[in-house]
N, C-alpha and C positions, 0 to 999 in steps of 0.2 A: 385211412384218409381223414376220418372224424379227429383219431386223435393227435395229427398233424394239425389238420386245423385250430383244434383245441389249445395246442401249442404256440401254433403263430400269434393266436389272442392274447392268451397269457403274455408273450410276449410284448405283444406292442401297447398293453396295460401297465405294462414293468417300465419299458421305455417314454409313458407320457410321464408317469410318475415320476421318475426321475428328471425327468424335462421340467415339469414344475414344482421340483424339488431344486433344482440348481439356480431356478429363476428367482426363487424366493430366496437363495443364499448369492448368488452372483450379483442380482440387481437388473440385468437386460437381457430381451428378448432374444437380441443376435448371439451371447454366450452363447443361453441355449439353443437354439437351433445347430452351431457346430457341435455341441457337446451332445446334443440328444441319445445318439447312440452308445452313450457311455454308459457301464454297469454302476449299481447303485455303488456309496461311497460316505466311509461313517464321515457326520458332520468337519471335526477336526480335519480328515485329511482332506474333504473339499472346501473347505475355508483354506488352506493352505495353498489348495490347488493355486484356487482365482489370483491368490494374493504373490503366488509364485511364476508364475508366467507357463510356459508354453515349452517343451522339450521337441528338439528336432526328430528326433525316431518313434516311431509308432511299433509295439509289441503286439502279438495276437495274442488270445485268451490260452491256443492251445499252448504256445512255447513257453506262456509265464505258468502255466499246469506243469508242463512236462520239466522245468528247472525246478519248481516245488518238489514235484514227487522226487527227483535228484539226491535233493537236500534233505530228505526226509530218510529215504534209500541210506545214505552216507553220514546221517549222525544219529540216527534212531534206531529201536532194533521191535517187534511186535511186542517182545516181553517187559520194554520200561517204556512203553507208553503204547496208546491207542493211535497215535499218529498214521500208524501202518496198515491200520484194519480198515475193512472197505466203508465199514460206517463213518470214515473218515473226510471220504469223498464230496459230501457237500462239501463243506470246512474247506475242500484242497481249491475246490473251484469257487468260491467264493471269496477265500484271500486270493486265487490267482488273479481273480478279476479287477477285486479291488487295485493291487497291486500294478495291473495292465495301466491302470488309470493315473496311479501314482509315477511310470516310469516317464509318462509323459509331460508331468508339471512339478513333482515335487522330491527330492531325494533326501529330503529332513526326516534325520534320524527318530523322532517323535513322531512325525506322518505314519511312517512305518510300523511301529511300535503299537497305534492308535489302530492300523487297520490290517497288520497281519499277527505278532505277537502274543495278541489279547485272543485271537481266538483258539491259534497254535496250543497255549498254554492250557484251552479249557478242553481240552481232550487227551493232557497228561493228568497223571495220577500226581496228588499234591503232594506227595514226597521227593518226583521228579522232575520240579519243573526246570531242570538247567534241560533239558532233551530240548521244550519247547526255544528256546532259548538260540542252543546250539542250530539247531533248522532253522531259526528265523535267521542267524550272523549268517549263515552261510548262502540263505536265500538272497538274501538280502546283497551279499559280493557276488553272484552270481550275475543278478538282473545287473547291477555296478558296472559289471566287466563286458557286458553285451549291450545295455543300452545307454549307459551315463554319457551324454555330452561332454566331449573333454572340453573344457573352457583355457584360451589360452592364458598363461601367465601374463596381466598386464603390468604386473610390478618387478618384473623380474628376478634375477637372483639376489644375495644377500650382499650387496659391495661395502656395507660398515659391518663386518664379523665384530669389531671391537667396542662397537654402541650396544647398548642396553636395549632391551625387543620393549617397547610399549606394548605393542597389542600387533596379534599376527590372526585374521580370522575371516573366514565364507560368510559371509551372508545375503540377506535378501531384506529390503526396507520399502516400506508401504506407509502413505498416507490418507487416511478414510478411505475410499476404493480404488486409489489411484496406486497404480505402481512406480516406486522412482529408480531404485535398484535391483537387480536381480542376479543371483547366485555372483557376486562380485568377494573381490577380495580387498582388507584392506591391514597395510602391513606396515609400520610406524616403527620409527628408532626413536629414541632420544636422544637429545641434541639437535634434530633432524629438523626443518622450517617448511612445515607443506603449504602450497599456497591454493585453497578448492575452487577452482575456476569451473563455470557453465551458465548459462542463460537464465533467467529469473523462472520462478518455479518446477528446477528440474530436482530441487531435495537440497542443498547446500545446508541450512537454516535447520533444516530435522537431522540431516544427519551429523549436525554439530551439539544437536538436544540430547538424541540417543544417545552417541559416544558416553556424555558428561554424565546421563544418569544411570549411563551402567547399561541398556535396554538392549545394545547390542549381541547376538547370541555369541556366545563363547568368548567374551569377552572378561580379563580377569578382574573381579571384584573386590581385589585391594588396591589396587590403582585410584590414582589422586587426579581427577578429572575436576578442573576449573573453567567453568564457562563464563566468558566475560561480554555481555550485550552491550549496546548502543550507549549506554548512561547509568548509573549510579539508582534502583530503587528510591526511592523520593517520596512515596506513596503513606499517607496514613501517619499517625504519630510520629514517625524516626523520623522525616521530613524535617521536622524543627527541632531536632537535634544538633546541637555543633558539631562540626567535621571533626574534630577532636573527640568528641562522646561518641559518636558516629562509629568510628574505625574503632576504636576500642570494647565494640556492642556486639560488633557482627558477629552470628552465632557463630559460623562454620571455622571463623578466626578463632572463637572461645574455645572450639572442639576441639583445634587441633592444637591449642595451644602456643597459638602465632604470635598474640599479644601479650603475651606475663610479662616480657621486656617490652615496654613501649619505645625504649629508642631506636630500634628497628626500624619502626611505623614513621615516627615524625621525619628520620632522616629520607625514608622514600617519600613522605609527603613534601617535606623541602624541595627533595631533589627534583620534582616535576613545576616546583615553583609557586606552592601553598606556603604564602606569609601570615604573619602571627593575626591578622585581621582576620583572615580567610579560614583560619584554623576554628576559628570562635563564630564563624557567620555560620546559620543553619544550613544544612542541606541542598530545601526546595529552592531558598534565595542565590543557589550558584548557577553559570550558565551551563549549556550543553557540554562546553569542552573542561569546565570542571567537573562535572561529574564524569566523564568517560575516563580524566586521572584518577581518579577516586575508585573507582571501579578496576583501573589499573594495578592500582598501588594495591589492592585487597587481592586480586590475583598472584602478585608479586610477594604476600606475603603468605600466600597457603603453600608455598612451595609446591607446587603440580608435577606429576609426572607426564600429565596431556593438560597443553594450555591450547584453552579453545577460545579464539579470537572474531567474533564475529564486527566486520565492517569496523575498527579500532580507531582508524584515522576519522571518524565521523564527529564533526565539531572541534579536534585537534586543531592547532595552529601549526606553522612550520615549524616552530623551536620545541611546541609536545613532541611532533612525530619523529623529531632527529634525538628527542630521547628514548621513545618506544623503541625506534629504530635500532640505537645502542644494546637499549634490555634485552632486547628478544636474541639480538648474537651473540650475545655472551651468556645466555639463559640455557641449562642444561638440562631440561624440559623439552618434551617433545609437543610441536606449535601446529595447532591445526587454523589456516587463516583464511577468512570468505573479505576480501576487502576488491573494490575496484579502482583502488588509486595503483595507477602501473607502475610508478615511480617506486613506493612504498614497497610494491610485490618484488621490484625486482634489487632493491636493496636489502631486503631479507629473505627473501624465499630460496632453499638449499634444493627446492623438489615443485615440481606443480603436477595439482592432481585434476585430471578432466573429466567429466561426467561426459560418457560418449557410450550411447546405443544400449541405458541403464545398466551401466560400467563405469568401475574408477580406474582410470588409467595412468601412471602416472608418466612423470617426463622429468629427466633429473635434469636441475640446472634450475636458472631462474626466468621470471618470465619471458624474458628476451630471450634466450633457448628455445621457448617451448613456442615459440610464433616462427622462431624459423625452422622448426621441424611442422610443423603443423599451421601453413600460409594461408588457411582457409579462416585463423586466428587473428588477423591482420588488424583488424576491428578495438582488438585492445589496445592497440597504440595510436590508431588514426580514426578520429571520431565521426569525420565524412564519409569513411568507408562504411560506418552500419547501412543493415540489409533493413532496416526497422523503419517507418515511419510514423511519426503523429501528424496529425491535421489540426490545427488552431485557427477557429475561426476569425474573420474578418471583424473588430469591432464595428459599431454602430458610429453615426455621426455625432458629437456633441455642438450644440447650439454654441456661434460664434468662436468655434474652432476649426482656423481656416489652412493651417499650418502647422508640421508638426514641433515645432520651438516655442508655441504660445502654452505656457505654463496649463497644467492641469489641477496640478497640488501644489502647493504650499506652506512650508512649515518655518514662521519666523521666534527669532528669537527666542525658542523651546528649551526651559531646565526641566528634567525632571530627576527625584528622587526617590529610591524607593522606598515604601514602607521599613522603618526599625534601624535605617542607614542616616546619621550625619550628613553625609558629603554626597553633593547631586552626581548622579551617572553620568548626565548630561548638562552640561551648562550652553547659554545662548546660542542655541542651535539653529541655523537659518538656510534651508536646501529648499527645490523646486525640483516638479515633474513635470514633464511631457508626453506628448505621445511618441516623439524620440527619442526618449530617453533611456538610453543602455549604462544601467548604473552594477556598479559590484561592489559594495560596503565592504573594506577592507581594517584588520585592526586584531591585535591578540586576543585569546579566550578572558571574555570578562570585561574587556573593555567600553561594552553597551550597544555592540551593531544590532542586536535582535531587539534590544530597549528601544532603538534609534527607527527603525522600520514599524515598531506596536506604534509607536507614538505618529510615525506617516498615514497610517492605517486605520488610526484611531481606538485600537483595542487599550491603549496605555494613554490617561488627559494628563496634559502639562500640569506644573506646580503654580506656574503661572497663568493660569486662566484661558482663555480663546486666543491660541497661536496657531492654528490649523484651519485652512482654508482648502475647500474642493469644491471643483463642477458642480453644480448642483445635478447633474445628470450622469458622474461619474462611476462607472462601477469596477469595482475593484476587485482583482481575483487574491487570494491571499496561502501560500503555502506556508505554513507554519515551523520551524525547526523542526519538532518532531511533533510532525505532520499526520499521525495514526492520532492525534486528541481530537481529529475530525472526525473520524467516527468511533472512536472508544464507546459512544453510547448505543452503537448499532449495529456491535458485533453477531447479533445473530440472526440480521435481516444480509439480504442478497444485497449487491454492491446496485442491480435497477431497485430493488424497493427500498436502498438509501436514499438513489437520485430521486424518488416519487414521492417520499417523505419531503423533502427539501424544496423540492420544484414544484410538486401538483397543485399550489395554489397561486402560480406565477411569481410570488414575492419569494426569495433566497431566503427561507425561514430562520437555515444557522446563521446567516450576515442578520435578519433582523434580530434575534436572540441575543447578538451580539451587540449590537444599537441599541436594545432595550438597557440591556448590561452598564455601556457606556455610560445611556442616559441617565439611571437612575445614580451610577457614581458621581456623576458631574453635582448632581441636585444635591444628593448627599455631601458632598463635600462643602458646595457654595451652604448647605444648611448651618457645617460645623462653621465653616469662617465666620457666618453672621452670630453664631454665641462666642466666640473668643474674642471679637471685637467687643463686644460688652459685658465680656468677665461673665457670662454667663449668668447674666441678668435678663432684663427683657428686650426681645429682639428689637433693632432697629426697624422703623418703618417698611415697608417696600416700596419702592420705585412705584407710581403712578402708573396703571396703565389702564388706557381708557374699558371701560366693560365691555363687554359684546352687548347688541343690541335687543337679540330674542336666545330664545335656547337653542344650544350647537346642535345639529345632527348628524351630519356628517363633512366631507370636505367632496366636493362634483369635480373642481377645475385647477389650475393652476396658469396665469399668465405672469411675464416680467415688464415691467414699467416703470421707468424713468430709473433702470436699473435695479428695482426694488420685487423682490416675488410676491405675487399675491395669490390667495389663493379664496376659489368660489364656492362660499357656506352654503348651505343648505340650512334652514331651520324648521325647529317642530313643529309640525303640525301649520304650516304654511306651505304655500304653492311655490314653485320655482322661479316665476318669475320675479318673485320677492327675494332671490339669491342677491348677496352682497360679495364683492372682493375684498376680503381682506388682508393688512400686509400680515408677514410669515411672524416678527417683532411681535405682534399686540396677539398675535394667535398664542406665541410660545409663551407671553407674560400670561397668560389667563390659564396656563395650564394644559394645551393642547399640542404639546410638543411633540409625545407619541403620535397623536393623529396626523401631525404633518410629517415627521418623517415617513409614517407606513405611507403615504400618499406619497412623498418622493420618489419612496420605492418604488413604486407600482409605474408610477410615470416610468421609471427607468427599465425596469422590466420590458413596459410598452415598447419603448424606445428600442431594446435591443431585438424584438418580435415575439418574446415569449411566449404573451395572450395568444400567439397564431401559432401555435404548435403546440400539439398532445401530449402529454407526457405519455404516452404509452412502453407496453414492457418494449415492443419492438422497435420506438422510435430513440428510447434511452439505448436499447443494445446498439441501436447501430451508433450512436453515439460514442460509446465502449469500445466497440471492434475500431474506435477511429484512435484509440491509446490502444489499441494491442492485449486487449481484456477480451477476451471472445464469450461464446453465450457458456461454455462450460464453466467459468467462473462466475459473468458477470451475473446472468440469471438464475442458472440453478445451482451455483455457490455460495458459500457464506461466505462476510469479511473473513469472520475469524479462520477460516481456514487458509489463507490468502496469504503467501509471503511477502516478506518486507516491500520488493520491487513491487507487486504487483498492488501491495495497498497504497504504495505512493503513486502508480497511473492511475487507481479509482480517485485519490483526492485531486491531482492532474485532470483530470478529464468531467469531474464537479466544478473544480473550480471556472473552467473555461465553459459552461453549459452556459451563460446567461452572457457571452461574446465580451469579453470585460475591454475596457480601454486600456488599465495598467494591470500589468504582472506582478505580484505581489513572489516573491519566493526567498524561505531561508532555508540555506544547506539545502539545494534543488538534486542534489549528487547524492544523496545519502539513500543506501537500498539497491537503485540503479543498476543493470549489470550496462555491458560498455555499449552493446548494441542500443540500449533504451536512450544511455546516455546521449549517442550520438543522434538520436533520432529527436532529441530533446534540444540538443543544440542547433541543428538545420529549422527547427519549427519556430523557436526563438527567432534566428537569423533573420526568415521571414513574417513575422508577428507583425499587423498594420499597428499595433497599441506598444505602450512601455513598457519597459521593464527594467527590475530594479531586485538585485540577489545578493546575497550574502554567499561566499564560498571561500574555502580555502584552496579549491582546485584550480589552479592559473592555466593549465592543459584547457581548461572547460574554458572561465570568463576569459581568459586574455583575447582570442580572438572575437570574441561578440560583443564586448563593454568597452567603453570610448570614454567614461567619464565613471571617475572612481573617487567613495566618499571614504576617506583616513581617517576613522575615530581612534584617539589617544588622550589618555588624561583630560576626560569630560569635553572635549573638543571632538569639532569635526573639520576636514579640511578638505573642501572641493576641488579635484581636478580633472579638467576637461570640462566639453558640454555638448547637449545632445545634438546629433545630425540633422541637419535642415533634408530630408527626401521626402518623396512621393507620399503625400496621406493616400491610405490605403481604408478604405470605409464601405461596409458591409451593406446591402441590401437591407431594408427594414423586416420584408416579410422572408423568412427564411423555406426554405425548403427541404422538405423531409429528409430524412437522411433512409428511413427503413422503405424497404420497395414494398409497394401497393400492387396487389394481385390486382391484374384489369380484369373488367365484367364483359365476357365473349357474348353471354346470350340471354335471353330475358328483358326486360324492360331495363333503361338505362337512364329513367328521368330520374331516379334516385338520386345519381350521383350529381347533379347536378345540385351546384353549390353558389349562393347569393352572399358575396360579402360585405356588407356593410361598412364602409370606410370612417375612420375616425376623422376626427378637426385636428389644427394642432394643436389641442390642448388634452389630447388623448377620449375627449367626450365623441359618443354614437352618432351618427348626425341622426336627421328623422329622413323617414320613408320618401318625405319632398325633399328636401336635400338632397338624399343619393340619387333618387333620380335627375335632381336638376342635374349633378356632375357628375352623373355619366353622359348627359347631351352637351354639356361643355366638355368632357374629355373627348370625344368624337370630333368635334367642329375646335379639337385644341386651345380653346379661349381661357389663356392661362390666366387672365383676369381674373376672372368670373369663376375659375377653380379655385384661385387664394382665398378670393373672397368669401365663397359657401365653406373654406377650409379656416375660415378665420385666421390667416395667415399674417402675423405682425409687418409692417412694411420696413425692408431690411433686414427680415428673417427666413430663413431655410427650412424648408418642411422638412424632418428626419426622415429619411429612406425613397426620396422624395427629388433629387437634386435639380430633375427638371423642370419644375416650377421657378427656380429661379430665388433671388431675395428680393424681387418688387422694387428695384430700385433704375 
């Protein structure tokens, strides 16, 4: 009895150990707890295990013993090894056990080797170790034949015998603790046009990284794998290189010997429509869709036997892609393609491969095959049908915006040109915005629609001086072409401690970074005009402007009069009621330009209820989970681990945190799989504010855009204009989105919460003010509510509409 007991201890000291032996390598509690009962397991084969998933059949310790000893019986004899003798015994039950653990998560040939071989071997005599060897193959097709999961074939037989095998190989694909593939197969011709369809973060993007760098297991390592990204490197010195020096530098071109003949090179540069300008203009200075030819063309000339094409059509115009479209079917290279343009898939794709139940499965034929064998797919061709949705808040009201046709923005008569260039991009540019305004900037690669939207934006100043007019309460959400340079600085914080960086002090810190930016180019520039106009002598005068009175301290208020903004100084070391209004003009002459924009901001912040909500981790997540970012990414992920879709919902669902009036987006499509797409287009549809995009996708804009801006040879050409419907205008004070545990017991005067209401000019009122309007909001005396609210007569309290305009 004692030494049963003895036993059971020992045992359930063997079993915690290994319970927080798997925890510290697995990562979660839950693992362990289903795995606890597991025998212990050398390192390599339970890293393998976790990373490998899960085998349908369960073995016992004694049947993986008793096929051991089998194997040992049938290829060993007692005289050339110890394999047989009873001191053997640990050894037999030890790898059996191991091995128990192995049939059920991992059947890699190294696994095995790691936890039965190595010990097999150290009880033959080191003159015999093929004995150990022989027992291990055979244990090894034993446990194969009894417990291996047959997996079916998802690619089935061979139907090109007469194509070239790319790559035929099992494996299993993991990133950081996540699994996206497991025990899958994947099987490539040349010649062959695969097209890798699945939902955004199910592995598309790694498993086109792996292929390229070889990482794949048994995959052959003379193959010429070419992976081609979003755009052209641009980064660092080569950047201001000539597209001509350019392609002629690239190393992996120099390796393989692509360019010794440059005429190669210039006639694929030609052929995508690089003129002799273009050839000699650097790098950084081309647009999106030139660099993605460019990146093309270097693809095109390493000769590949796997051309890995991620998203291709991205910044493409129509006449690029009807020449991709050419290359790729007459290319006798095997094509591996992650693109969401349907058109594009189904004019080249020979195969479509689906990520289904961490399996590649494929489906021969082209996209339109593969939706009608698989109708649950439907989503890729009709963008109403995603299952996905986003939620885009309700803008705020802007003052004297009573209609969605009454202009918001303004941009007249705008040239600009860019730095090292002659000829303006744009010449006399003259568009308007609304809050109905559904615009799609239409125009070939290069031709300035991204220059055209920096300059509505304000990230890019005219050549000509102050051509740009907005709301003074306007806030702008802004998606950038390529839209990851919004957080390129934050890759290693979580997608809530980006939004916390940005938001926690109410003012949008990268839009003011970005204002600062403007600002100081603006100044810098007016500084150089003023030495060129006098040959760079002594500067001309400045402009008179009267001095300020006492020393600035800060800015308190902001009102508008007689159409003019003014705003209420505070000075040193003086009492408040000694504040002055003064206009925005004599503020900005005297050098206080930054103080009054950060004070716009802040007003506008106001305006859209910022001050009144927390940045907290759970009120940002629930934020998140409203773009389809859930807490496994949003909170305890990093950017940088985040694929392409899903870093375009984090700058999506930033950009829309401070409820903006105008939609700012270029190339909105790009990363997107169709479900996001679609969920992107219904949110649009219904958006109270403007919006205004850049696309080549006419499936996307045509039905949501009514007015389309034709930029061509430095021109732009208006047609249509925005819809007169229902302004749609948000509550000022917003409400939570993250749910608040209620308090069942205990004292409950805590939560009781006093808010102190602002004026319209976003100042506190005092203790006697809010009490006076709360007894006027009680006895409804909207009078006497304007009044204590300092309300202009003829003007609208923001979030507010009951009150009236006083007139």
């Amino acid at each position: 009895f004692c030494e049963e007991r003895e036993a059971n201890k020992c045992g359930k000291e063997k079993k915690k150990k290994t319970r927080q032996r798997f925890i510290s390598l697995a990562g979660t509690e839950e693992e362990a707890v289903h795995h606890s009962e597991e025998p212990p397991l050398s390192v390599c084969g339970l890293v393998s295990a976790v990373m490998n998933g899960h085998a349908a059949t369960k073995p016992t310790l004694v049947e993986c013993e008793k096929l051991l000893r089998s194997a040992i019986a049938e290829c060993s004899s007692s005289g050339e090894s110890a394999l047989g003798s009873p001191g053997a015994e640990p050894v037999v039950t030890y790898v059996a056990s191991c091995v128990r653990f192995l049939c059920e998560y991992s059947w890699s040939h190294e696994d095995w080797e790691a936890c039965s071989l190595v010990h097999l071997r150290g009880l033959c005599a080191a003159t015999n170790e093929g004995a150990a060897l022989k027992v291990h193959s055979s244990f090894y097709e034993k446990c194969a034949r009894r417990w291996k999961p047959e997996t079916p074939d998802a690619w089935g037989e061979d139907e090109d015998p007469h194509l070239k095998t790319a790559c035929d190989v099992e494996f299993s694909l993991a990133y950081g603790g996540k699994l996206l593939l497991h025990n899958t197969r994947l099987f490539l011709k040349c010649g062959r046009r695969y097209g890798i369809c699945g939902k955004n973060g199910v592995g598309k993007t790694t498993l086109m990284r792996n292929v390229a760098s070889g990482k794949i297991e048994g995959l052959d390592g003379d193959l010429c794998a070419v992976y081609v990204q979003s755009h052209a490197d641009d980064e660092g010195e080569e950047g201001e290189w000539a597209v001509e020096d350019w392609i002629l530098k690239r190393p992996e071109l120099v390796d393989r010997g692509a360019v010794e003949d440059a005429t190669a090179a210039w006639k694929l540069l030609k052929g995508v429509g690089f003129s002799e300008e273009l050839l000699k203009a650097p790098v950084i200075s081309l647009s999106g869709g030139w660099r993605m030819k460019l990146s093309l063309v270097v693809a095109a000339l390493m000769d590949a036997d796997i051309l890995l094409l991620d998203e291709p059509t991205n910044h493409l115009d129509h006449k690029s892609v009807a020449w991709l479209t050419k290359y790729l079917c007459s290319c006798r290279a095997c094509c591996m393609i992650v693109s969401h343009d349907t058109g594009f898939l189904d004019d080249v794709c020979t195969d479509i491969v689906h990520y289904e139940n961490k399996k590649l499965v494929r489906y021969r034929g082209n996209l339109s095959a593969f939706v009608e064998k698989v109708p649950s797919a439907v989503s890729y061709y009709k963008l109403e049908e995603s299952s996905v949705k986003f939620a885009f808040p309700a803008p705020g009201r802007l003052e004297g915006i009573n209609t969605t046709t009454k202009a918001v923005l303004k941009l007249e008569n705008a040239t600009f040109t860019w730095p090292g260039r002659d000829t303006p991009q744009l010449v006399d540019v003259s568009v308007k915005l609304s809050l109905g305004s559904r615009v799609c900037v239409l125009g070939a690669n290069g031709a300035g629609k991204s220059t055209l939207i920096k300059l509505a934006v304000g990230e890019n100043g005219p050549d000509n001086g102050e051509c740009l007019w907005r709301h003074h309460n306007l806030r702008i959400a802004y998606v950038a072409q390529h839209s990851f340079h919004h957080i390129e600085e934050h890759l290693d914080k979580s997608p809530v401690a980006y939004l916390m960086w940005r938001f926690g002090k109410v003012i949008d810190q990268e839009l003011l970074n970005q204002r600062l930016a403007e600002l100081k180019r603006r100044e810098d520039k007016e500084d150089g005009e003023d030495g060129e106009e006098n040959g760079g002598g002594k500067a001309p005068p400045p402009q008179r402007v009267r001095p300020l009175p006492f020393t600035f301290e800060k800015i308190m208020g902001r009102r508008e009069k007689g159409g003019v903004l003014e705003y209420e100084v505070k000075w040193v070391d003086r009492p408040e009621r000694q504040n002055l209004y003064i206009e925005k003009a004599r503020l900005e002459g005297v050098g206080l330009a930054k103080e009054v924009m950060e004070f716009d901001m802040l007003v506008a912040a106001r305006a859209a209820g910022l001050d009144l909500v927390s940045c907290t981790t759970s009120e940002l997540q629930a934020h998140l989970d409203e773009f389809q970012l859930p807490q496994e990414f949003g909170t305890y992920g990093r950017i940088r681990g985040l694929s392409g879709g899903q870093k375009v919902k984090l700058v999506l669902a930033a950009a829309m945190w401070n409820r903006p009036h105008l939609l700012v987006m270029d190339e909105p499509t790009n990363y997107l799989d169709r479900d996001s797409l679609g969920a992107l287009s219904n949110a649009i549809r219904d958006f109270g504010g403007g919006v205004i995009m850049i696309s080549h996708c006419k499936e996307f804009y045509d039905p949501l855009c009514n007015e389309t801006w034709n930029v061509a040879n430095g021109r732009v050409v208006v047609s249509g204009e925005a819809a007169d419907k229902e302004l749609k205008v948000g509550k000022k004070k917003r409400d939570a989105k993250a749910k608040e545990d209620k308090k069942t017991t205990g004292s409950t005067n805590e939560e009781i919460k006093i808010i102190v209401p602002k004026d319209f000019w976003g100042k506190s009122l005092s203790k006697k003010d809010a009490r006076s309007y709360e007894k006027a909001a009680k006895k409804r005396d909207v009078a006497l509510m304007r009044k204590i609210l300092q309300i202009p007569k003829g003007k609208s309290m923001p979030g507010a509409p009951e009150l009236g305009d006083g007139t």
